[in-house]
Residue frames relative to the residue before (quaternion, step in Angstrom):
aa qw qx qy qz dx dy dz
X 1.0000 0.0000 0.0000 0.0000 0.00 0.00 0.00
X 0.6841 0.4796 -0.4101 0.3658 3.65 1.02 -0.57
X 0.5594 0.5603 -0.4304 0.4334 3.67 0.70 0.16
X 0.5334 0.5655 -0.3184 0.5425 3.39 1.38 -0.64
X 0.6736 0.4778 -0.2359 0.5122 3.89 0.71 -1.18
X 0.5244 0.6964 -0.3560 0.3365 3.48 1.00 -0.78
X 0.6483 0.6471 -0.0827 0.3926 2.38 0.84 -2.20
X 0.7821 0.4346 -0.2099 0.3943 3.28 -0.14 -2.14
X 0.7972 0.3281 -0.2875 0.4174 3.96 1.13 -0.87
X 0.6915 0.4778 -0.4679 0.2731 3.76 0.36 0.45
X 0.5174 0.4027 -0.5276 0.5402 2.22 -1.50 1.31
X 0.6645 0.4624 -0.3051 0.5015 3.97 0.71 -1.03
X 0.4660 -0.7272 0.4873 0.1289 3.49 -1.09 1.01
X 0.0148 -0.9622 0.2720 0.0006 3.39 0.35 0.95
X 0.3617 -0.7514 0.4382 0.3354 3.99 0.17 1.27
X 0.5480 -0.6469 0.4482 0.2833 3.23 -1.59 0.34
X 0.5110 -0.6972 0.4098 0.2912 3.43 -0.25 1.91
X 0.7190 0.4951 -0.3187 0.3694 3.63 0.19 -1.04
X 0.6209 0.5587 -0.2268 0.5010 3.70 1.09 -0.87
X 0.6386 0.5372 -0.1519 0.5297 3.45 1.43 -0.84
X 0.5966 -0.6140 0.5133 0.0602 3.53 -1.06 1.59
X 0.7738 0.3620 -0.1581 0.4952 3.23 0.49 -2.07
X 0.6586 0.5430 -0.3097 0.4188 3.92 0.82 -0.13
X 0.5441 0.5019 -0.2959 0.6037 3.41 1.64 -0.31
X 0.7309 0.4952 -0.2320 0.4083 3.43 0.82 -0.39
X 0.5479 0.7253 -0.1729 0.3793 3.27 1.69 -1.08
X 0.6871 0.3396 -0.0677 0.6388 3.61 1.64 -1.57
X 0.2506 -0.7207 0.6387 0.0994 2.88 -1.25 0.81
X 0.8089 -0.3970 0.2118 0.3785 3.79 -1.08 0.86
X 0.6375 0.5032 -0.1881 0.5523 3.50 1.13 -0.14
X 0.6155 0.3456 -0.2195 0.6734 3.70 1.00 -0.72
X 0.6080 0.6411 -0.3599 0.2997 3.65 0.58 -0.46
X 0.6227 0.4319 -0.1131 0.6426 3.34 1.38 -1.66
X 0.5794 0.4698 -0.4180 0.5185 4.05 0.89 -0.51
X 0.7028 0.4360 -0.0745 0.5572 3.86 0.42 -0.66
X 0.4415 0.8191 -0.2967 0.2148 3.78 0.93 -0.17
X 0.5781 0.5642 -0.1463 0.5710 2.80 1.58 -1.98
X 0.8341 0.3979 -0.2299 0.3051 3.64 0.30 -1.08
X 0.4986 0.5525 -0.3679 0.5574 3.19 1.48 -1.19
X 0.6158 0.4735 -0.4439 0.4467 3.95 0.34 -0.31
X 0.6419 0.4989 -0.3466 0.4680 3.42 0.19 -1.15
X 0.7091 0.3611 -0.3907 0.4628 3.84 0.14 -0.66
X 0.4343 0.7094 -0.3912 0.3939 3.21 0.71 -0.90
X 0.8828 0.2542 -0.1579 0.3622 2.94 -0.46 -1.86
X 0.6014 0.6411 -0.3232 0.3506 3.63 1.52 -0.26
X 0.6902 0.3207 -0.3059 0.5720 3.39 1.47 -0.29
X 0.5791 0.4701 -0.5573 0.3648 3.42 0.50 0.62
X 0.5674 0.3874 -0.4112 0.5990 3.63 1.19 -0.40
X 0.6963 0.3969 -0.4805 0.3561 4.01 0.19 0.23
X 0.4949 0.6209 -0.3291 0.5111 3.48 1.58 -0.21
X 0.7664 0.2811 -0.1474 0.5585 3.60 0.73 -1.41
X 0.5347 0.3586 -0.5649 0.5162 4.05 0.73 0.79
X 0.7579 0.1682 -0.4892 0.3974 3.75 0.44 -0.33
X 0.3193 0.5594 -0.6295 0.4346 4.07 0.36 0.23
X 0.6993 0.2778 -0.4829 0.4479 3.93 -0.37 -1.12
X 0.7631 0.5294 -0.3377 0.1530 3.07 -0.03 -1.67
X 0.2642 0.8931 -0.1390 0.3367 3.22 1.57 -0.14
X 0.7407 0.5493 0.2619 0.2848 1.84 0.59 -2.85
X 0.7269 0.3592 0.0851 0.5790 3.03 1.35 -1.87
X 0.6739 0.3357 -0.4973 0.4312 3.24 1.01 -0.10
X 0.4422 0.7496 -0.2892 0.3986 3.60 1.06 -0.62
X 0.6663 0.4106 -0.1106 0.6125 3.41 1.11 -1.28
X 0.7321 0.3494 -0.3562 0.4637 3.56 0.68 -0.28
X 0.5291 0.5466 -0.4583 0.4596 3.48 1.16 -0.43
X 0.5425 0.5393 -0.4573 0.4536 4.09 1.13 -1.15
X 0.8438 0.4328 -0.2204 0.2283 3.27 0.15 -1.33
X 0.5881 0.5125 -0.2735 0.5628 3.53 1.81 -0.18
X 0.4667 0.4131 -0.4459 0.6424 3.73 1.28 0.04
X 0.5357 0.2630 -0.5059 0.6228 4.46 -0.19 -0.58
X 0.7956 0.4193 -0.4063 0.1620 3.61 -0.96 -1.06
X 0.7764 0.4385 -0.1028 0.4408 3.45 1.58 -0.17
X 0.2660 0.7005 -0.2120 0.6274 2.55 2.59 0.53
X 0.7049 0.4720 -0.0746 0.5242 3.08 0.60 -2.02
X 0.5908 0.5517 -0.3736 0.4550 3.94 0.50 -1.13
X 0.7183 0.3590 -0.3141 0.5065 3.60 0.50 -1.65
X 0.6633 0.4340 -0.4724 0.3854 4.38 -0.02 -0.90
X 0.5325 0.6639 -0.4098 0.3282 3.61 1.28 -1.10
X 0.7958 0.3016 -0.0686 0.5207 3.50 0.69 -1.66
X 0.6684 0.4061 -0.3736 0.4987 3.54 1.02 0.89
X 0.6570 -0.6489 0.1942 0.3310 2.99 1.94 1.35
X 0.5903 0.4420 -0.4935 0.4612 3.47 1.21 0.80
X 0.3013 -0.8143 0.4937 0.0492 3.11 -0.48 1.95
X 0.5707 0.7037 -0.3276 0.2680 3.30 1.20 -0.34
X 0.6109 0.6130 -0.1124 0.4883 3.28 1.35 -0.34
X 0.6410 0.6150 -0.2847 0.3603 3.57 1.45 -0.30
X 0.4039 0.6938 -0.3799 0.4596 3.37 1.86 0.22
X 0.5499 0.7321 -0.1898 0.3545 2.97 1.22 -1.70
X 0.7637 0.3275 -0.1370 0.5392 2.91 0.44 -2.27
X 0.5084 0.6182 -0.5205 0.2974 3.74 -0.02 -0.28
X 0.7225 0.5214 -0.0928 0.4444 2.98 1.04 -1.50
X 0.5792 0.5863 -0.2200 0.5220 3.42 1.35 -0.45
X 0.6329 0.3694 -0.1985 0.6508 3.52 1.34 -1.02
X 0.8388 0.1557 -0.4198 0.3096 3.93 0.40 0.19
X 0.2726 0.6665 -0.4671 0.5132 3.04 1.46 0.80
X 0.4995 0.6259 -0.3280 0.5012 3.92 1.12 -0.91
X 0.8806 0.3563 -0.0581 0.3071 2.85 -0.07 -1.34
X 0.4973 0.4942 -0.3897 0.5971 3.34 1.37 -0.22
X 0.6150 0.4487 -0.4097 0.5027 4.21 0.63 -0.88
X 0.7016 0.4874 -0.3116 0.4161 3.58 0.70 -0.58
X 0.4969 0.6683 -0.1450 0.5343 3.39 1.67 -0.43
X 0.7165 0.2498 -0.1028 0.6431 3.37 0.79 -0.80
X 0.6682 0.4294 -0.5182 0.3172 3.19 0.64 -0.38
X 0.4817 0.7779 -0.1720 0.3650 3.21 0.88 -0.92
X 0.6757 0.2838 -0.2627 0.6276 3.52 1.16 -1.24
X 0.6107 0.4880 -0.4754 0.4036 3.73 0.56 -1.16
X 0.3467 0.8058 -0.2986 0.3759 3.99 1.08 -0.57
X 0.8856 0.0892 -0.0534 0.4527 2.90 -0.15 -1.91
X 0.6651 0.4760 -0.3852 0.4274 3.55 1.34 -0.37
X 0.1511 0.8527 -0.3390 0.3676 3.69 1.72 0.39
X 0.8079 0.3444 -0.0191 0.4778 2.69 0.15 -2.34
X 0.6243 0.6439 -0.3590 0.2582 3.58 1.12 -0.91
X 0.5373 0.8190 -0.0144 0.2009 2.73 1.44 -1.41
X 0.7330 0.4578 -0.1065 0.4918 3.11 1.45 -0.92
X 0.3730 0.6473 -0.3547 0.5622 3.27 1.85 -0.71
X 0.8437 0.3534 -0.1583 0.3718 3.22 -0.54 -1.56
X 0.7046 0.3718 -0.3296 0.5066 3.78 0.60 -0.03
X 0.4881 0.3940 -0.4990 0.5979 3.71 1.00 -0.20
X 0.7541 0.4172 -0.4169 0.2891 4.02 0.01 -0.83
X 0.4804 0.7419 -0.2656 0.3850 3.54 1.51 -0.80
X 0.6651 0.4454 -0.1011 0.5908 3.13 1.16 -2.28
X 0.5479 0.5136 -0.4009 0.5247 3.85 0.81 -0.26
X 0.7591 0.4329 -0.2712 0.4034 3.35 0.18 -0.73
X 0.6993 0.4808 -0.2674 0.4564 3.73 1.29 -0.86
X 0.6370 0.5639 -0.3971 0.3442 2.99 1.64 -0.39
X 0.6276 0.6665 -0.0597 0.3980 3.02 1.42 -0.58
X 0.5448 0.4736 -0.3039 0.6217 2.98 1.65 -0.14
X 0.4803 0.7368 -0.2911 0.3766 3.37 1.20 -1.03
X 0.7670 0.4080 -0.1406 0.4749 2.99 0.52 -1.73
X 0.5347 0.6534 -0.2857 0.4533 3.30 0.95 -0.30
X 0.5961 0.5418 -0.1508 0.5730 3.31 0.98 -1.39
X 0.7365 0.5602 -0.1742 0.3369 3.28 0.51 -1.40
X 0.6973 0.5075 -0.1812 0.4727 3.10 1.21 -1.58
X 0.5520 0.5537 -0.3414 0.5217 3.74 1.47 -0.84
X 0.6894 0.4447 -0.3912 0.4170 3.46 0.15 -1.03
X 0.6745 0.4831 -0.3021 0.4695 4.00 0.65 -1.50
X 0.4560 0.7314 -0.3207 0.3927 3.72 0.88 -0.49
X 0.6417 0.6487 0.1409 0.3842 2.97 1.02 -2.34
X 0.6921 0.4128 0.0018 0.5921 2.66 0.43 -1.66
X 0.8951 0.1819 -0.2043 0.3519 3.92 0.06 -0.49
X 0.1423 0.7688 -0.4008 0.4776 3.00 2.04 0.78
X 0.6399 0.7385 0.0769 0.1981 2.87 0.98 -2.08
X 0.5561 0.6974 0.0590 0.4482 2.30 1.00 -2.60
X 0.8665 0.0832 -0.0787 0.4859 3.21 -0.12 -1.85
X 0.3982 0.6411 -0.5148 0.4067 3.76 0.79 0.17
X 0.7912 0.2869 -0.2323 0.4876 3.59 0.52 -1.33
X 0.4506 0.6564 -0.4104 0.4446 3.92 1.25 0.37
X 0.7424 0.3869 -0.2173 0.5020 3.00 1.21 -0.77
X 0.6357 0.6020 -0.2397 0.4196 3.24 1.31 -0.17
X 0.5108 0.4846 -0.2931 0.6468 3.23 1.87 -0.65
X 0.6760 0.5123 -0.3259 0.4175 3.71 0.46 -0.81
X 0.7040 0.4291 -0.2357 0.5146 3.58 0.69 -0.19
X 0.5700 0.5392 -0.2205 0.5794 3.40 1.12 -0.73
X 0.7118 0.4455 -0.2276 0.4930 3.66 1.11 -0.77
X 0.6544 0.5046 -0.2685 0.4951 3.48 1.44 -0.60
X 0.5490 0.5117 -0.4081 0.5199 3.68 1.29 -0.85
X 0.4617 0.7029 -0.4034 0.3606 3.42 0.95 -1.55
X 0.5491 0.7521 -0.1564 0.3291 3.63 0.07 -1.81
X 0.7628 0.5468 -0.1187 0.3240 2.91 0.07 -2.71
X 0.7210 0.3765 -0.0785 0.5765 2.81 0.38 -2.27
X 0.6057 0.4801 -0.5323 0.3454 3.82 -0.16 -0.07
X 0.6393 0.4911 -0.1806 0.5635 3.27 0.99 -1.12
X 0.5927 0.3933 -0.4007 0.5774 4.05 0.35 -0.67
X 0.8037 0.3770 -0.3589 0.2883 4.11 0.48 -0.60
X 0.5690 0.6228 -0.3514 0.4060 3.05 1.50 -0.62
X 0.5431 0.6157 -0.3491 0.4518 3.82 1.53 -1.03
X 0.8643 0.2433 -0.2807 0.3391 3.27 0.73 -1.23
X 0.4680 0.5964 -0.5543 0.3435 3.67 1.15 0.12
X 0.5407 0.4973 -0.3646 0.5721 4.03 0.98 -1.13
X 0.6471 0.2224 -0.5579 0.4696 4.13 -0.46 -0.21
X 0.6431 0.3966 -0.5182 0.4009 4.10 -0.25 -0.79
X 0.6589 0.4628 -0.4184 0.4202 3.69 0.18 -0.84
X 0.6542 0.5551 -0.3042 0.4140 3.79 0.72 -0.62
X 0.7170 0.4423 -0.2646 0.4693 2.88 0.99 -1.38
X 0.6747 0.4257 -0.3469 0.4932 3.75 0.95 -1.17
X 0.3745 0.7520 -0.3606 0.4052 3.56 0.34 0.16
X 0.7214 0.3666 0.0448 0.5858 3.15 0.46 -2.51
X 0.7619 0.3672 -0.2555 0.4683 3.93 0.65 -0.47
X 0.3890 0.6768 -0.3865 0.4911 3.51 1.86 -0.28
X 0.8380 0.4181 -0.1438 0.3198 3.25 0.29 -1.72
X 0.7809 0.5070 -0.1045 0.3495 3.02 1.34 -0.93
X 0.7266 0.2953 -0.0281 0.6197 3.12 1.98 -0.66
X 0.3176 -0.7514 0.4880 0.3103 3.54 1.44 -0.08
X 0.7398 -0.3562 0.4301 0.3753 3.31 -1.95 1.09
X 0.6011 0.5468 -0.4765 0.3357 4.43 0.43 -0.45
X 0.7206 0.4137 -0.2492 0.4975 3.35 0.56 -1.50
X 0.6852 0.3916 -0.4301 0.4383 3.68 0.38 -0.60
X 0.5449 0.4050 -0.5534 0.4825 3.68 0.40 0.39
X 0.6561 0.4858 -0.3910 0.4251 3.77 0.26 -0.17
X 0.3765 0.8548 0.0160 0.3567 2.94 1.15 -0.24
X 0.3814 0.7962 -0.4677 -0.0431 2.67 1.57 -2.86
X 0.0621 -0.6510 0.7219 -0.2262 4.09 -0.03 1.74
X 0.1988 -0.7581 0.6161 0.0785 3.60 -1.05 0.62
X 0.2494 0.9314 -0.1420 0.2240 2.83 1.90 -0.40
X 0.4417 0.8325 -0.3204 0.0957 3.47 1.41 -0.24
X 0.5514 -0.6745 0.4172 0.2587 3.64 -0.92 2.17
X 0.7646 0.5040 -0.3139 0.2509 3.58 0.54 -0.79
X 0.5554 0.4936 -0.2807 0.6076 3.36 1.60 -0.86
X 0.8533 0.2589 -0.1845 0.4133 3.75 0.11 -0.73
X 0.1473 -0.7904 0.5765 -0.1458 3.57 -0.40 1.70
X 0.0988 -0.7814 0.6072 0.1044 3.54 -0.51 0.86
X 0.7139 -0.6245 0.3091 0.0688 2.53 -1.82 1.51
């Protein structure tokens, strides 16, 4: 079936299951542990895409601090305060390391998105899987207890009909034993039988 699911989702733009409410709700405690391994893997991919743009953030900010001092220092430098050129040195390879990292956080940036759409592909897919077992299951089920309601509805029926026969013979009979013996003798009788409460159908 997963080549079939494959199929049916490309091309379809697909949200990120983990980020998603209605997808936590969808699996039940069984599909959960079946789907575990992966639902991690994404996971752990958007926290490292969260905490590369947080540094980067971070580092550019700091490099902007450190290029305001470094243009401080440039102007005291060339107004003959030599004392300060340690400083700045240190400012420029401090630069260049933020430019360093940026760069990698950069290139592993762009990577980043690939690999979590393929990830979130893959969970979706497992999903469906899951999904398709359970609906399977489930309408096994379905028509088992259809057939169970459908029989239950026919016995149902039976006995309606077997009660309605026997409430109409007592009424017949009390009737025929009314007329014939008067309301006295049927108290001797002790008939619970009572015409007014019981009305055939």
């Amino acid at each position: 079936m997963k080549e079939q699911f494959s199929e049916a989702l490309h091309g379809k733009k697909i949200p990120i299951l983990t980020l998603d409410n209605k997808w936590y709700r969808l699996l039940d405690d069984d599909a959960r542990k079946s789907v575990a391994e992966t639902e991690n893997r994404l996971n752990d991919l958007l926290k490292r895409q969260g905490k590369l743009n947080t540094e980067t953030k971070d580092i550019k900010k700091m490099k902007k601090k450190l290029m305001g001092e470094i243009v401080s220092m440039a102007d005291q430098v060339e107004q003959g305060n030599t004392g300060v050129e340690k400083e700045l040195e240190q400012h420029r390879k401090l630069v260049e390391e933020c430019n360093e990292r940026l760069e990698e956080y950069q290139d592993e940036l762009m990577d980043l998105p690939r690999e979590i759409d393929r990830v979130n592909f893959e969970l979706m897919l497992a999903t469906m899987d899951c999904c398709y077992a359970v609906m399977q299951d489930n309408t096994e089920k379905i028509d088992e207890i259809s057939k169970w309601v459908e029989e239950i509805r026919v016995e149902l029926k039976k006995q309606l009909v077997r009660k309605q026969m026997m409430e109409q013979r007592n009424h017949a009979i009390y009737s025929y034993m009314h007329d014939v013996f008067g309301a006295e003798v049927l108290e001797l009788f002790d008939l619970t039988y009572d015409p007014e409460e019981q009305h055939p159908k």
